[in-house]
N, C-alpha and C positions, 0 to 999 in steps of 0.2 A: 677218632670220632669221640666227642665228649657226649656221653649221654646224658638226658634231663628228659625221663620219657616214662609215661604211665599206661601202660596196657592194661586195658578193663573190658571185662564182662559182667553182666548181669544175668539174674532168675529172677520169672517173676510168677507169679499166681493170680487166679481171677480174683475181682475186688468183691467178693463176696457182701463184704459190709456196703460198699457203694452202689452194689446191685440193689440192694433191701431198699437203700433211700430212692436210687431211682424207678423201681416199680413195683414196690412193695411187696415186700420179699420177707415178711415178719415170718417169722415161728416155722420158717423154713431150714434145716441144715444147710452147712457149709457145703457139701457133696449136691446137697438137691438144687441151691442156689448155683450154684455152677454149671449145673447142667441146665438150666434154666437161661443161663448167659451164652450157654452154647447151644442151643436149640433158638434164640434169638437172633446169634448170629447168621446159624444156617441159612433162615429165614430171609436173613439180612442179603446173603451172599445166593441167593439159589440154589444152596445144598454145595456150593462151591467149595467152601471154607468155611471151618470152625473157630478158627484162628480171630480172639478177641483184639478190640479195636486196643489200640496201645492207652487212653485216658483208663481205661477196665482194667489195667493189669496194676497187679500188687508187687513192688520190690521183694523177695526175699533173702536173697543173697549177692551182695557185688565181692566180685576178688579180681587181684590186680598182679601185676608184675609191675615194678618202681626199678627202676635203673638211673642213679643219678651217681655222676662221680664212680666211687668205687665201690659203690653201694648197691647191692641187688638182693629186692625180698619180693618174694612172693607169697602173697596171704590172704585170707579172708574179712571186709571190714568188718570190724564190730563182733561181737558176740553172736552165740545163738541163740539166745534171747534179749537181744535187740532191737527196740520199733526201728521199724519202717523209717521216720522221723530221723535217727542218727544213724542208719547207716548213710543215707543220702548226705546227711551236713558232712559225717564222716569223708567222703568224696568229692565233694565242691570244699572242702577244707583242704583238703590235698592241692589242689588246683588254687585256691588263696597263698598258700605256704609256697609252694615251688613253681607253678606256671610250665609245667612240663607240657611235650607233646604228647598230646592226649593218643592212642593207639589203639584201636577196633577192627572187629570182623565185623560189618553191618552196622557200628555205630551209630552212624549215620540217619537208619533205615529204622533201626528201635531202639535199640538200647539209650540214645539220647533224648529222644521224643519222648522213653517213658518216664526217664528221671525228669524231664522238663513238667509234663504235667505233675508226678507226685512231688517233686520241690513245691510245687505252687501248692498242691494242697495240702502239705504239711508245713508250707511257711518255711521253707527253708532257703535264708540269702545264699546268692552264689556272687557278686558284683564280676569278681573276676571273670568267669565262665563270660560274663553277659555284654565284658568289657569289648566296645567296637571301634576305640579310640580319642572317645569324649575325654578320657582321664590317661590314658595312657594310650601315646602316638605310634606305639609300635605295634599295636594291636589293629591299628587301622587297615592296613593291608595287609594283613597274618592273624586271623581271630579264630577261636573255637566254631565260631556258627556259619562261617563261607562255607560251602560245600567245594569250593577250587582252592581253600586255605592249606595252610598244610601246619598248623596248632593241631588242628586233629585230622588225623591221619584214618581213612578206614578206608582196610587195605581190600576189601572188597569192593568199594565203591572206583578205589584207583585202578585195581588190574583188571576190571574189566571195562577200563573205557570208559566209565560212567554208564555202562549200557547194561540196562536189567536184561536183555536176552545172554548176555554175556558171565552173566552171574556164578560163583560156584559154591559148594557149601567150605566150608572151614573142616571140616572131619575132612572130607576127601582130596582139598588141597593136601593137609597135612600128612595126609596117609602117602600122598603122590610121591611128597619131599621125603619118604622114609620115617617122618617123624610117629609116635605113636597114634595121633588121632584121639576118639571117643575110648573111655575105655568100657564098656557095657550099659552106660545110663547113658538118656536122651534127653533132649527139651520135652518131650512128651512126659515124661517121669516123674517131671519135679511136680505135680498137682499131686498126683496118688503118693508120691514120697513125701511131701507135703503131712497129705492126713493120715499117714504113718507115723507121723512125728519123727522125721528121721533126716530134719534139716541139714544135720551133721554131713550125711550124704551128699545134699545136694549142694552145701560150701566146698564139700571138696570135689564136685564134680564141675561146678565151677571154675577151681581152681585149675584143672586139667583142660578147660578152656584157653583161660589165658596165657598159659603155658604153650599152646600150640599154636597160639595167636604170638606169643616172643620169637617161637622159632620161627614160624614164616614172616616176621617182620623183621628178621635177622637176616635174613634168605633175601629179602627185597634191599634192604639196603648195603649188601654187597651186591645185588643187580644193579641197583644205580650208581655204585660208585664210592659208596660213603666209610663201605666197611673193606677193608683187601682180603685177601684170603686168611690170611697169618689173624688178624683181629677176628675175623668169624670165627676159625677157630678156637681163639681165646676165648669166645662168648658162648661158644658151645659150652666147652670144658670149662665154663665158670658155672653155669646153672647146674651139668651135672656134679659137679664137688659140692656144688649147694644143696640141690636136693638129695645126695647121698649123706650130708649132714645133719640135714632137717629130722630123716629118717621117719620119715611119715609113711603109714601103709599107701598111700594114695601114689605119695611119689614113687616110693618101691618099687609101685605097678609101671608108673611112668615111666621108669630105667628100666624097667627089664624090657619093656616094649618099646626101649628105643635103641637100637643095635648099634654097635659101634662104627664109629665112618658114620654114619647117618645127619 
């Protein structure tokens, strides 16, 4: 199997500053203005969900896993101090450059929808991404934005059928497969880690993301066919040699919590 394949995840944060503009929201904290977004929402939903509309949410962190040729990195875009503004071009730059298959847990469902809106509001081109065949014919029936295309791949959207009652989270697939999973931070975390200042965190908790998203999309395409056993293999034992290289606390955690055979 030749790879050309980018698995991504995003964090994101309420848009505090876009809350102030839309309901005036002056000389309020970042903390008070967020609860404010969420107390809206509740309202919105009948105390159903908290959970902000995706146009609300703030990028703060994308990390990826890049598999091209014989090439594999996995990392966080951009710095930690950063706008918003380049990590996103940083991303849709990737996608100009290489035109890989794009690879998600839920991509689909947010993580594309939120980059779509904050592209728009920070002006950032993506032609590629938005390519449907006008400029290039092989995009016509294989594009990023079909939901039955397979440019992007989200592997949540495929294994269950397309059927939301069929849904499952990415932590407990991952766990099912042996693989590590979460390692102690959640989606919930990243606001309060946020105003901690402790971004750093939540890049690499991110990264532990997409990592669990390589392994079960590693796992999928020896289910269909594409990978033999002997190449899984090999794909295994090339991320761990790589993350034993890297030598990051983050990964560490990730090898010790991912047993061997697994």
């Amino acid at each position: 199997m030749n790879f050309n394949c980018l698995v991504f995840d995003i964090e994101t944060i309420p848009d505090v500053e876009g809350a102030r503009r839309l309901w005036d929201l002056e000389g309020l904290s970042d903390a008070d203005v967020a609860k404010v977004m969420v107390a809206k929402r509740q309202q919105e939903t009948g105390g159903q969900s908290e959970f902000l509309r995706h146009h609300l949410q703030r990028v703060c962190a994308i990390a990826a896993v890049f598999r091209h040729d014989d090439r594999l990195t996995v990392w966080s875009l951009g710095e930690e101090d950063s706008t918003e503004a380049d990590l996103i071009h940083r991303f849709f730059d990737g996608l100009e450059r290489f035109s890989p298959t794009l690879v998600s847990w839920n991509g689909g469902g947010f993580d594309l929808p939120v980059l779509h809106y904050r592209a728009l509001l920070n002006g950032v081109a993506a032609p590629r991404y938005w390519e449907t065949g006008n400029d290039d014919n092989s995009f016509r029936y294989n594009n990023y934005l079909s939901r039955y295309h397979w440019r992007h791949l989200d592997l949540m959207d495929v294994l269950s059928g397309y059927q939301p009652r069929a849904t499952a989270k990415l932590d407990e697939i991952a766990s099912l497969m042996g693989f590590p999973g979460k390692l102690g931070m959640t989606g919930a975390d990243v606001w309060t880690k946020y105003l901690a200042g402790a971004l750093g965190e939540i890049r690499d908790y991110c990264e532990v993301d997409v990592l669990n998203t390589w392994l079960v999309y590693l796992g999928f395409e020896r289910m269909r066919g594409n990978l033999h056993a002997i190449q899984h293999a090999e794909e295994l034992a090339r991320l761990r040699q790589y993350l034993l290289e890297q030598d990051k606390p983050h990964f560490r955690d990730f090898l010790a919590a991912w047993p061997p055979g697994a």
